[in-house]
Each structure stands twice: as structure tokens, then as C-alpha cells.
N, C-alpha and C positions, 0 to 999 in steps of 0.2 A: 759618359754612357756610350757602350759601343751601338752603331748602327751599319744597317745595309753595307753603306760604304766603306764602311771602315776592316771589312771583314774581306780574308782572302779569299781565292775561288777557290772551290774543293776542285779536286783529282778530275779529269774530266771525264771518267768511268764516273761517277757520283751527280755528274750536272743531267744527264740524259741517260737511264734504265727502265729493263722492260719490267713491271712488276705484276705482283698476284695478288690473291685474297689472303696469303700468311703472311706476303712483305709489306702488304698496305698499309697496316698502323705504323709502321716503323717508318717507310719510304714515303710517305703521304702525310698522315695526320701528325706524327712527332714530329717529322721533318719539315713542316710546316710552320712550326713554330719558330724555326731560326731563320728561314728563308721560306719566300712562295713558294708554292708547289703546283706545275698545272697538269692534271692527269688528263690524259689523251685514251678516252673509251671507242675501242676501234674494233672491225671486225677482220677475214682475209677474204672473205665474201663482196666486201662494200668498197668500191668500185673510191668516194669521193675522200675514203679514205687514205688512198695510195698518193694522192695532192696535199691533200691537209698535213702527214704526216711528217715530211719533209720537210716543209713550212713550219711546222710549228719547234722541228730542230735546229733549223737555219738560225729562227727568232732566239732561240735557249742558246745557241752556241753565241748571236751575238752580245749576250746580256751577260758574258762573262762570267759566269756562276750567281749570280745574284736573283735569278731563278731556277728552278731544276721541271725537269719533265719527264711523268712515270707514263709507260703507254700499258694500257690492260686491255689484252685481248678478252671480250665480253663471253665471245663463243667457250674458254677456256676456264671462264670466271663467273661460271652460272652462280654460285652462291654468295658473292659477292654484289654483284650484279640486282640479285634479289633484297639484301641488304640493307646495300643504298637507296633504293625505290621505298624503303619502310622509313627512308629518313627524307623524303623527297626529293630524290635526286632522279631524273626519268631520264631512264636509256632506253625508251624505245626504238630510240634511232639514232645510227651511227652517221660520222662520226658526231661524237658530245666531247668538248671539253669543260672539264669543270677544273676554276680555279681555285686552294686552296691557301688559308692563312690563319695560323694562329688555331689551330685545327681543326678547322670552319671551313664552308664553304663559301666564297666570298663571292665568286659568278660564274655563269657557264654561258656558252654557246652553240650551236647545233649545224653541222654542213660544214662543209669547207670553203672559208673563208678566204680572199687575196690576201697576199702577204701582208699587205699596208695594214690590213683589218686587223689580222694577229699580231702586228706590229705596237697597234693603236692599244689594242685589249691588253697587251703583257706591259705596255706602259703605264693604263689604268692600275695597272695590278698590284707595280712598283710605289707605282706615289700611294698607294692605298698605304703601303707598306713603310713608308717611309725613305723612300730608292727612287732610283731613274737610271733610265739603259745606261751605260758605256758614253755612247753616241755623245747623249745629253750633259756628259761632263765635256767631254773635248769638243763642245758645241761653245759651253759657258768660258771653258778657258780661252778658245779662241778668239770669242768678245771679248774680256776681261784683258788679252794682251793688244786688241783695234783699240779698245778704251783707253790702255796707257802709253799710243802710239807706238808701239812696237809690231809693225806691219807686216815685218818677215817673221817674226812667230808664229803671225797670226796668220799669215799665207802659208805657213808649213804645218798648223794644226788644222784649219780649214781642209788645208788640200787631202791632210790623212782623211779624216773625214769621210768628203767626197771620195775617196779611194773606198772605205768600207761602202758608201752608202751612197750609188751612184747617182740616186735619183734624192738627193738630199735637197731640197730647192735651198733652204738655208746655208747650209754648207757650199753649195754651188755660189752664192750669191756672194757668200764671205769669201771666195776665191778669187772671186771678179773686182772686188772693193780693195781689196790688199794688193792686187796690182794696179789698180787704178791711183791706189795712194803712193805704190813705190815708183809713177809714173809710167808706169805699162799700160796706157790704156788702153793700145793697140789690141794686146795681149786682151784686156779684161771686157773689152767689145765684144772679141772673138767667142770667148767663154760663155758670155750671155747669148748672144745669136747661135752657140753649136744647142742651146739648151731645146730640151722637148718642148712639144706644144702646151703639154699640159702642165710644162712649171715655169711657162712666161710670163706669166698674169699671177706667181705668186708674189704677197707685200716687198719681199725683201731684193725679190728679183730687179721687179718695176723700178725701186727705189733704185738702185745701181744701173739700171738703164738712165734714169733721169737725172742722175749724178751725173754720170758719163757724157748727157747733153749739155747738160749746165756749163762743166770743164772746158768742153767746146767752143760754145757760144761765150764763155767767159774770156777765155782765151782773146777773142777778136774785138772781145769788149775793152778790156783793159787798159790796150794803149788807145781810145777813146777817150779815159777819164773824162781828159779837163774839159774836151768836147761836148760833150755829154753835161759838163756842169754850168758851163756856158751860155748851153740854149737854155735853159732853165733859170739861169739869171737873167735870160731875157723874156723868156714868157715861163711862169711856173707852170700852166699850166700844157704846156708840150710831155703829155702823156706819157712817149713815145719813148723821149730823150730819158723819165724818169725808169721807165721799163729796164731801158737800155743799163741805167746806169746803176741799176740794182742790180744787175746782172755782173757787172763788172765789180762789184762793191761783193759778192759773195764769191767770185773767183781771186779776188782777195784775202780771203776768210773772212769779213766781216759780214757776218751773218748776220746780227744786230741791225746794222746799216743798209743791208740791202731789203730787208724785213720790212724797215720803217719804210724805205723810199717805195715801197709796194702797198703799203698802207696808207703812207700820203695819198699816193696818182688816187687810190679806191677810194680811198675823202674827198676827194676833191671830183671824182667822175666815176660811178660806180660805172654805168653802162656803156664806157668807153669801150670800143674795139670787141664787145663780146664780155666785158668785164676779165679782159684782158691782165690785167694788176692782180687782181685776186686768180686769176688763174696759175697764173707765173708763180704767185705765193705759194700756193698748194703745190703746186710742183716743186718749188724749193724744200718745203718742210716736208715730202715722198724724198726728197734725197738729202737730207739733212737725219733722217729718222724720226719718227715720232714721240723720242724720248728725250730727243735733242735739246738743250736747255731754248735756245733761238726758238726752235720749232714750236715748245711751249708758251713762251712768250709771247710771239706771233699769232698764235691761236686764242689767246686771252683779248690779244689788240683786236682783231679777226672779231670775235664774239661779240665784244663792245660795240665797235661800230654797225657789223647788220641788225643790234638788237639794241640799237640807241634812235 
């Protein structure tokens, strides 16, 4: 069965046209049935309309043809206009986008809207439809190639990415973690610290900063080990040494291992140092991902014990 994806983009004369009240059933309502359709009700009068308008072709041109956008000027299209009000659609005020599918109306919106918003609305529009932007495949493929450790793919579909979509906190994040794997961390610091204020505190961000501490501290941990296992054969419960030595156990890779010894220290002393052990935890399973098999794990062990 064909769908969204699988279908080519039309002409790009076809993705974005001004239409009327003779091309509507054709450019709208049929046209709808193969792709969404979002008609842009505007006037030359309306001032928030000279914002919205631009925005709402920025969003159509990046969605590859997989949505189209008719604009109708309302002053131009009084019978039309009239029409659609007998089928409840209200244009008393510009602009209105109303979105179209299946040769229905599926939602609208009123004002001009920030990009992020028409952004957000045309990707409701797609999933409605069985689709998703551009973006959101070479979002999936660039996980899908972190996932099979192939980290320069994955740092060269990221970075396109972030080239279309500057403010991608995701796509930022995946740029930072693929140099951080290819051993750039220098690099993948940088990346995180140039980011705005407002996409430092996003999950994926954080998580890549806290990876990036871990590496560090793991680093100085490492040639510790036997040190580290030592005080601990001599008093198990040296907190400190066990912290430490999780630490070192997941700059490693054994996430497993460093999980448990975090779990131990919180068995044996929850309100050590601030609940320190458990905190460290949570910080590992922030840069480990929370899909992470470990991280899963760890959260099950995690449960057990505050609720035993």
C-alpha cells in the first residue's frame, strides 16, 4: 500500500499556489485526498498577515511536498468565503488557516502564529495523515546509524540536520554525542556550550552534557581501579571509594557494573553524602539514555529498593 512517504514531491509550482473559489474543489478538497492541504484565508489589508504568510511557506517548502499550501485572498473570494461559513468554517478574521484532509477539514487556527507553532500544527497534520516532515526521517536515520555504532554517519545526518534546522535541540544534541563518540570531545563541549539558552535544559541536550562529565571524571577514574577495589575490601562500606569506582566501571562501558555498585553504596546508606549514590545513578541513566537497556535495568533495581 502506497503512503505519504513513499510518494514523490510534486513540481514545486504544485506544493505552494494562490487559489480561488473555481480552483478550490480541485486545489483543496480533491487535492486533499492524496496529500494535506493547508489553505492560508488572508487578506492585503491585514497587517499579521504579511508574518504568517511567509512562515507558513518556509514550513510547506520544508516538508518536501508532502504537504501543499493554497493562499485565498478572502477580499477577492466573497463567495467562497460565504460558502464555507454555511459549512462552519469562520473567517471573520484573518489570518485563518484551515487544514485540510481527506476532503475535510481536519483543524484550523486564527493569528499569526511563531514558526515553532506552524511547525508543531503541520506535523500534527502529517501524523493525522499517516506522514512526518523530512526532518523526522533523517532524525530516525541518524539514531538508527548511533544505534548500529556507525558515528560518522551519524554525525553527518545529524549535522545536515542541524544545517536545515538550526534550532533542532535534537539534532544539536546528536552532533555533540557523535563527536563525543568519535573522541572529539573537545569538539562536542564546544557544540553544547555555543547552544542557546533556551535549548540547554532540553532531555537530549542535558544528557550529552552529563555524558561528557562522566568521560571526564571517568577518565581519572580508571587507572584507580584496583585502588578503588582495595578500600572496599577493606571496609565495604567506604561510600566514597564505591562512587568512585562506578564511575570508573561505566568509563569502561560496563554499565551493568557501575549501575550495581550505585545500587550497593544506596543499600547499604541511602542518606550518605546527600544520597549521593542515587544521585550519581540518575546521572548516569541522563547519559546513558532512557531507553538504554542498563538504564532500564537500573530503574527496575532503583524502584525495588525505595519501595521495599
Amino acid at each position: 500500500m502506497s503512503t505519504l512517504l513513499d510518494q514523490n514531491p510534486p513540481p514545486a509550482a504544485d506544493i505552494i499556489k494562490d487559489g480561488d473559489q473555481k480552483s478550490f474543489m480541485q486545489d483543496v478538497v480533491a487535492a486533499s485526498r492524496e496529500v494535506p492541504v493547508l489553505v492560508d484565508f488572508w487578506a492585503t489589508w491585514c497587517g499579521p498577515c504579511k508574518t504568517l504568510t511567509p512562515t507558513l511557506e518556509k514550513v510547506v517548502r520544508a516538508a518536501g511536498g508532502r504537504v501543499r499550501l493554497v493562499k485565498i485572498d478572502i477580499d477577492q473570494n466573497r463567495a467562497l468565503v460565504q460558502q464555507l461559513a454555511q459549512l462552519g468554517l469562520p473567517l471573520q478574521s484573518v489570518p485563518t488557516v484551515a487544514a485540510f484532509w481527506q476532503g475535510q477539514i481536519a483543524d484550523l487556527f486564527q493569528g499569526a502564529l511563531p514558526e515553532s507553532e506552524v511547525k508543531k500544527f503541520t506535523e500534527n497534520l502529517l501524523k493525522l495523515a499517516g506522514g512526518q516532515m523530512p526532518s523526522a526521517d533523517l532524525l530516525a536515520e541518524a539514531k538508527q546509524a548511533a544505534e548500529e555504532g556507525d558515528h560518522q554517519a551519524a554525525l553527518e545526518l545529524y549535522g545536515a540536520l542541524a544545517q536545515q534546522e538550526p534550532e533542532n535541540a535534537a539534532a544539536m544534541a546528536g552532533v555533540a554525542r557523535s563527536l563525543m563518540e568519535l573522541g572529539e570531545e573537545d569538539q562536542a563541549a564546544q557544540v553544547i556550550e555555543s547552544l542557546p539558552a533556551k535549548m540547554q535544559d532540553h532531555a537530549e541536550v542535558t544528557a550529552v552534557r552529563s555524558a561528557l562529565e562522566l568521560a571526564k571524571a571517568g577518565r581519572e577514574a580508571r587507572g584507580k581501579l584496583a585502588e578503588f577495589e582495595a578500600r572496599l575490601a577493606a571496609d565495604p562500606n567506604d561510600h566514597q571509594a564505591r562512587i568512585d569506582l562506578a564511575t570508573a566501571l561505566n568509563a569502561a562501558d560496563d554499565r551493568a557494573g557501575a549501575a550495581d555498585a550505585l545500587l550497593e553504596a544506596f543499600r547499604r546508606d541511602r542518606e550518605w553524602n546527600d544520597q549521593a549514590a542515587r544521585k550519581q545513578l540518575l546521572k548516569f541513566f541522563e547519559a546513558w539514555g532512557f531507553e538504554d537497556p542498563a538504564t532500564k535495568a537500573g530503574r527496575r533495581k532503583l524502584s525495588a529498593l525505595l519501595f521495599s
